[in-house]
C-alpha positions in Angstrom: -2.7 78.5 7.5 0.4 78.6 9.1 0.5 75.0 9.9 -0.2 74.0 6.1 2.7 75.9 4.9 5.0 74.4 7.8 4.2 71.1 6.0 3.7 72.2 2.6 7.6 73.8 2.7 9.9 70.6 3.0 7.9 68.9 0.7 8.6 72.0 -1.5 12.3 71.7 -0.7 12.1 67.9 -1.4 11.4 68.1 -4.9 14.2 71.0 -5.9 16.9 69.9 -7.8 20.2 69.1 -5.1 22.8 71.5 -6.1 25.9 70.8 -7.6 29.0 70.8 -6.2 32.2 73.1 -6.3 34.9 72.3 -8.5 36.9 72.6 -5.2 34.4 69.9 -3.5 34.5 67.4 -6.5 38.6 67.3 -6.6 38.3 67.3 -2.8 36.2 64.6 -2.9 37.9 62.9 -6.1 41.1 63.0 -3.9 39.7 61.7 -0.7 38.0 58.5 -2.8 41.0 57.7 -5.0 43.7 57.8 -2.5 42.2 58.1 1.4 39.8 55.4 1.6 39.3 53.8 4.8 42.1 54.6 7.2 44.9 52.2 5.8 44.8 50.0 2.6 46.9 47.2 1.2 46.9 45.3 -2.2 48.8 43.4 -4.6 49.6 44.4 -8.0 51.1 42.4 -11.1 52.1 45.2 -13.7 53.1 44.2 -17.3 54.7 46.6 -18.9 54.5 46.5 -23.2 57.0 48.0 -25.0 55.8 49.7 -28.5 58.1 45.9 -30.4 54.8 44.5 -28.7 57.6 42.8 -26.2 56.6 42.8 -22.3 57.6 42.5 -19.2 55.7 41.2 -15.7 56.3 42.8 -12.1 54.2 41.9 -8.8 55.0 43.7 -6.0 52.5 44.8 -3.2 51.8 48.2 -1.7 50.8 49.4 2.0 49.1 52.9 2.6 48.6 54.3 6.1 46.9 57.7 6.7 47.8 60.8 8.5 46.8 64.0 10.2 45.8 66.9 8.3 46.2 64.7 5.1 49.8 63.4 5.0 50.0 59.7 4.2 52.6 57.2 4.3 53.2 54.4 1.3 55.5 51.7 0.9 56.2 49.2 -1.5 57.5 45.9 -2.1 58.8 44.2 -5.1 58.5 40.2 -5.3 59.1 39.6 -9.0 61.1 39.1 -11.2 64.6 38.0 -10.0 66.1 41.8 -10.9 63.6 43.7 -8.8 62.8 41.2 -6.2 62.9 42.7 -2.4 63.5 46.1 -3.8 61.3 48.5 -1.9 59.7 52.2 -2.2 59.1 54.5 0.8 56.9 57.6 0.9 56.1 60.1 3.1 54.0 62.5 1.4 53.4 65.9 3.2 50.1 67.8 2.4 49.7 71.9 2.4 52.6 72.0 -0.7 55.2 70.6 1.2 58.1 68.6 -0.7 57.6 64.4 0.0 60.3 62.0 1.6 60.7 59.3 -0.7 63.3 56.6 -0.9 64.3 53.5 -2.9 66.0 50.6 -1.4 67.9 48.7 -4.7 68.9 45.3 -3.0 71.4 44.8 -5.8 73.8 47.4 -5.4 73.1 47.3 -1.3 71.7 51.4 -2.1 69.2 53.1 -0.6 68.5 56.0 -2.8 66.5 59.4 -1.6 64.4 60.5 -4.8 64.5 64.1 -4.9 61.6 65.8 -5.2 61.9 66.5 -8.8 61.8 63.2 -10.1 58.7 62.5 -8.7 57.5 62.9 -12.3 60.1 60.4 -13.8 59.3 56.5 -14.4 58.3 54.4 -11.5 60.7 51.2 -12.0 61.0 51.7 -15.6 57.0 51.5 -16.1 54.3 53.8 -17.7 53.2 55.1 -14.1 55.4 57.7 -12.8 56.3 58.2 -9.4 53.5 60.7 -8.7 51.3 57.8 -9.3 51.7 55.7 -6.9 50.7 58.4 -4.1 49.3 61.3 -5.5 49.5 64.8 -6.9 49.0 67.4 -4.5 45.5 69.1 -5.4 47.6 72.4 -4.4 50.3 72.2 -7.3 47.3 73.2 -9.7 44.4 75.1 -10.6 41.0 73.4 -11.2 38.5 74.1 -13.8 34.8 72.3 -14.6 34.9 72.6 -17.9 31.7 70.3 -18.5 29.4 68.3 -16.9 27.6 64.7 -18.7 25.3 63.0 -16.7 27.8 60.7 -15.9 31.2 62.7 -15.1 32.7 65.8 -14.5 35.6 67.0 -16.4 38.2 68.9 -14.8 40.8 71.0 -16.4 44.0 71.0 -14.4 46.6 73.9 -14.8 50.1 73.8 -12.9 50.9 76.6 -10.7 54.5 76.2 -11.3 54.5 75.5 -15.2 57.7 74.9 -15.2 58.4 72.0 -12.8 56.6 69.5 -14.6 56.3 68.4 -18.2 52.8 69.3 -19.2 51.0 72.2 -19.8 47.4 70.8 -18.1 45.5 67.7 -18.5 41.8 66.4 -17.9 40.5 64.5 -15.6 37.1 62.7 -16.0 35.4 61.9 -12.5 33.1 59.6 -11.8 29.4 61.6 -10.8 27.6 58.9 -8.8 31.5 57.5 -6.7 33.5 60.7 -7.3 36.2 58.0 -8.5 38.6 59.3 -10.8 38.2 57.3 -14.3 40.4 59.1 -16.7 43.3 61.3 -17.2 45.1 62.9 -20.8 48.1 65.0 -20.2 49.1 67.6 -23.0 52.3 69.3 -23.6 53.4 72.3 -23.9 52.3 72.6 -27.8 48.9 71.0 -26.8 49.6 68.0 -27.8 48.4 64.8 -25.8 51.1 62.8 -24.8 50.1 60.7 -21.7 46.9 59.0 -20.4 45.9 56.9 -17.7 42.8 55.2 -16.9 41.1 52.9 -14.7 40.0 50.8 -16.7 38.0 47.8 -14.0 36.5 49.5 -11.4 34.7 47.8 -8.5 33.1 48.2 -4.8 35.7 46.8 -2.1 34.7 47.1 2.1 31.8 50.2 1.1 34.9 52.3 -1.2 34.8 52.5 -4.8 37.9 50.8 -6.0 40.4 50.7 -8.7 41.0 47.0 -9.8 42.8 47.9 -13.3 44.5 51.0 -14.5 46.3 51.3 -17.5 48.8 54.2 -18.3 50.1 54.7 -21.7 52.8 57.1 -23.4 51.5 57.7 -27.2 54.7 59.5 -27.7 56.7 55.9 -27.3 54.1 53.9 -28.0 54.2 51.5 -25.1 51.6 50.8 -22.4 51.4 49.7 -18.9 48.8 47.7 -17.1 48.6 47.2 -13.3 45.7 44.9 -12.5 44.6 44.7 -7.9 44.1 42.2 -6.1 43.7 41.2 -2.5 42.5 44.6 -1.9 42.2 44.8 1.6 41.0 48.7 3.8 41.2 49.3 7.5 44.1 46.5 8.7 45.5 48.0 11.2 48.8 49.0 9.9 51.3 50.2 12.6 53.3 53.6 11.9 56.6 51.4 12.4 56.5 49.9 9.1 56.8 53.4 6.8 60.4 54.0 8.3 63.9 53.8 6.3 64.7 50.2 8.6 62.3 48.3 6.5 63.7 49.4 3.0 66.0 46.5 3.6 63.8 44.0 6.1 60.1 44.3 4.5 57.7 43.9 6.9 55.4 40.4 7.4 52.4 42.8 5.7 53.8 42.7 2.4 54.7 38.9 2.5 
């Protein structure tokens, strides 16, 4: 009898459901896919900006990503066109456990290399849709996290600030993808409840094993105007040296992004 029921139990725990995860697993998780895949990344982006006239404007620039210990990361990011942004570049060293980011601007024009406090992180990346928080991340720290409901495609987060009022909105939603754990969508609501910003990743495909975004689209309903940043060249686990996320190459960009 005892060795029927030493078979007869994992075939028993074979067929129950698998439980669900945590809301603190799936924005772990969310997090890890969206921004951590692979040990370094590199792509190149063409972003069109539309302003609400309909009018628009086209940057390309490309990004390199290199991760940390204990989840700090390092980003940088170099502007090719136009003529009015071309060789500007953006450093980041973002800090994990709630501490503030290093992040500078080199502006070739005016011979300036400007540090962004960490304040403006939520302002306008280069005059676009995505803000500067985009490009590398919002700590999962600075919020609460809430499943609010779960389809049998996503889960949908409800994300609160814990410091209200450092940042413009009052919470906003993320939908995350069940089967990749990819983020999908975001909507951002003010203070009166109001939505005001989404984002979304709009083309979504597999790259080197990681889910990847190969579209996003961010768009301010307030101002009426949208911006579009579609990947390519995606490329994960290059080999990117530590050297190259340091204040020298604001003004000599390394051969990476070339």
């Amino acid at each position: 009898m005892r060795t029927r029921l030493s078979l007869l139990l994992p075939l028993i725990a074979l067929a129950l459901p698998a439980a669900e995860p945590t809301v603190a697993e799936i924005v772990q998780k969310a997090n890890t896919v969206a921004y951590f895949a692979g040990k370094d990344g590199r792509a190149e982006i063409e972003m069109t900006i539309k302003d609400a006239k309909g009018g628009t404007r086209v940057r390309r620039f490309a990004i390199l990503r290199l991760n940390g210990k204990g989840g700090d990361q390092k980003f940088y990011v170099y502007f090719k066109a136009p003529a009015d942004v071309r060789k500007m570049a953006y450093l980041v060293w973002k800090r994990a456990g709630g501490k503030d980011d290093d992040r500078w601007l080199w502006l070739p024009a005016l011979n300036l290399k400007k540090r962004i406090a960490p304040g403006d992180k939520r302002t306008s990346f280069v005059g676009s849709d995505f803000l500067y928080e985009d490009v590398s991340g919002r700590d999962l720290d600075e919020d609460t996290h809430e499943l609010t409901e779960t389809t049998e495609t996503s889960y949908l987060i409800r994300n609160v600030p814990t410091k209200p009022d450092t940042v413009e909105f009052a919470h906003y939603l993320v939908w995350i993808d069940r089967k990749t754990f990819l983020p999908r969508k975001a909507e951002y609501y003010d203070k009166n409840g109001k939505l005001y910003r989404t984002v979304e990743a709009t083309k979504v495909d597999t790259v080197q094993g990681h889910p990847t975004v190969l579209e996003s689209v961010a768009s301010d309903l307030r101002a009426g105007t949208k911006t579009t940043n579609t990947f390519s060249n995606v490329k994960y686990d290059i080999g990117l040296k530590d050297r190259i996320f340091t204040e020298r190459f604001l003004r000599r960009p390394p051969r990476e992004v070339k």
